[in-house]
N, C-alpha and C positions, 0 to 999 in steps of 0.2 A: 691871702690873695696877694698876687707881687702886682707891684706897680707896672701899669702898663708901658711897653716899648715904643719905642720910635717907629715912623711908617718903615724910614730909609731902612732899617735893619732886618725887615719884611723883606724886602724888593733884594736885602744883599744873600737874607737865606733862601732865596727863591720861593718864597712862601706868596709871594705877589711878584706874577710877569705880568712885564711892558706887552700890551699886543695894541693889535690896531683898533682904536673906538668901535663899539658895537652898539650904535645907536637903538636899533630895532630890539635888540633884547633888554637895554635900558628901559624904552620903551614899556615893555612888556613887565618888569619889576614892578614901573611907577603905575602902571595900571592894576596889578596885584594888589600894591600895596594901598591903594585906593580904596580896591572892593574891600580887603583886609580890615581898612580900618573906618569904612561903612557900616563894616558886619561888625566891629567892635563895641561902635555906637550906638547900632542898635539891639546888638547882645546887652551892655549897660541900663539902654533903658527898659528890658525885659527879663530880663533874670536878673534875680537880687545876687552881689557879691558874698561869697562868704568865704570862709576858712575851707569849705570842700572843695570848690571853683577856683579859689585865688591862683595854683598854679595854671590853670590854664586860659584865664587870663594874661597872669604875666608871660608865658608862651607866645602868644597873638601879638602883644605887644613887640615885644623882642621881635618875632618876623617882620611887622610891619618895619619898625623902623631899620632892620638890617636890608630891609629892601630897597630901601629907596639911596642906604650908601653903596650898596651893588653897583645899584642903576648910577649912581657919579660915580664911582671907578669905573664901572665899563664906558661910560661916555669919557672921561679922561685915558681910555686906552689901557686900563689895570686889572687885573685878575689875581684874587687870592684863591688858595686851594690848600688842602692838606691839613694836616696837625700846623694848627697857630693860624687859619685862615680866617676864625671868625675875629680872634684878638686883633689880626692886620686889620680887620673891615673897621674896629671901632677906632683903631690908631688914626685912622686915615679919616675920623670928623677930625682932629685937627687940622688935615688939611683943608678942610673944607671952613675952617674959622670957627668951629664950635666952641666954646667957650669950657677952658677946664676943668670944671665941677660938670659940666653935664657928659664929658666924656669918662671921667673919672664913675658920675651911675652908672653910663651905661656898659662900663665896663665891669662893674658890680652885677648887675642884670645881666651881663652875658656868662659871667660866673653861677650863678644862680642856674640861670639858663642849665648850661652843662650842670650841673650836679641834679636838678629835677632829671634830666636824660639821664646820666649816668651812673647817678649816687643813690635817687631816692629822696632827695630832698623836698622837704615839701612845705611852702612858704605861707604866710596868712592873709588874711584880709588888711591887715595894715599896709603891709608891703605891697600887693597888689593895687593899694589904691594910690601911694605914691607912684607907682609906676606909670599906672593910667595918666595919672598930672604929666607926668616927665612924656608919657606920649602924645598926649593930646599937643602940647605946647611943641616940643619938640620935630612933630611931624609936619607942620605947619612950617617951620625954620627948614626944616630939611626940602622939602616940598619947592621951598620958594625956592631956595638955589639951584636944583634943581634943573625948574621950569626956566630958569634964567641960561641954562645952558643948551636946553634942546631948542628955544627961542632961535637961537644963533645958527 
């Protein structure tokens, strides 16, 4: 897996355009990613984890939290698209002040992610349960900053 890119080289390949804030569909993410990560909690406390389920756990997770760094690009006025758009979206927790080992997961999980889609991959219960950790904690962090900017 190569080390992830800078946001800026995003925005110079055109893989992330400048547009005008799109609060209402921000909006509409952080409220997805709400019910998302509702249904997560209480998928965890009614179905046991295992090795057959793990990937689709880590799925859920993965949308949940690519959703809410949607919803802060589109309220900073940003839009990824294309081949390299999901990689842009995790570039861009640093701009949002994430701390380097949790973008550095999550861009592990967004690898992971694409190869379950594309390859076949298929991960276990160990890995799904660190995930869940890095989400619960994570979406929280994400959440706050957030709500700190449709505040405004």
């Amino acid at each position: 897996m190569k080390a992830i890119r800078r946001f800026d080289e995003f925005i110079r390949e055109n893989i992330v355009k400048k547009q005008s804030p799109d609060k209402s569909r921000s909006e509409y993410l952080i409220k997805e990613s709400e019910n998302s990560f509702n249904n997560l909690l209480e998928k965890i406390e009614k179905i046991e984890l295992k090795d057959a389920n793990a990937n689709d756990y880590v799925k859920s997770c993965y949308d949940i939290l690519m959703e809410l760094i949607r919803a802060k690009m589109l309220l900073e006025g940003y839009n990824a698209s294309g081949f390299g758009a999901h990689e842009a979206e995790v570039a861009y927790m640093r701009i949002m002040g994430i701390d380097e080992r949790d973008v550095q997961f999550a861009n592990q999980l967004r690898y992971f992610r694409n190869g379950m889609l594309y390859y076949g991959t298929i991960l276990d219960k160990t890995y799904a349960e660190k995930v869940i950790t890095f989400t619960k904690r994570l979406y929280r962090q994400l959440k706050e900053l957030i709500q700190n900017d449709i505040a405004k």
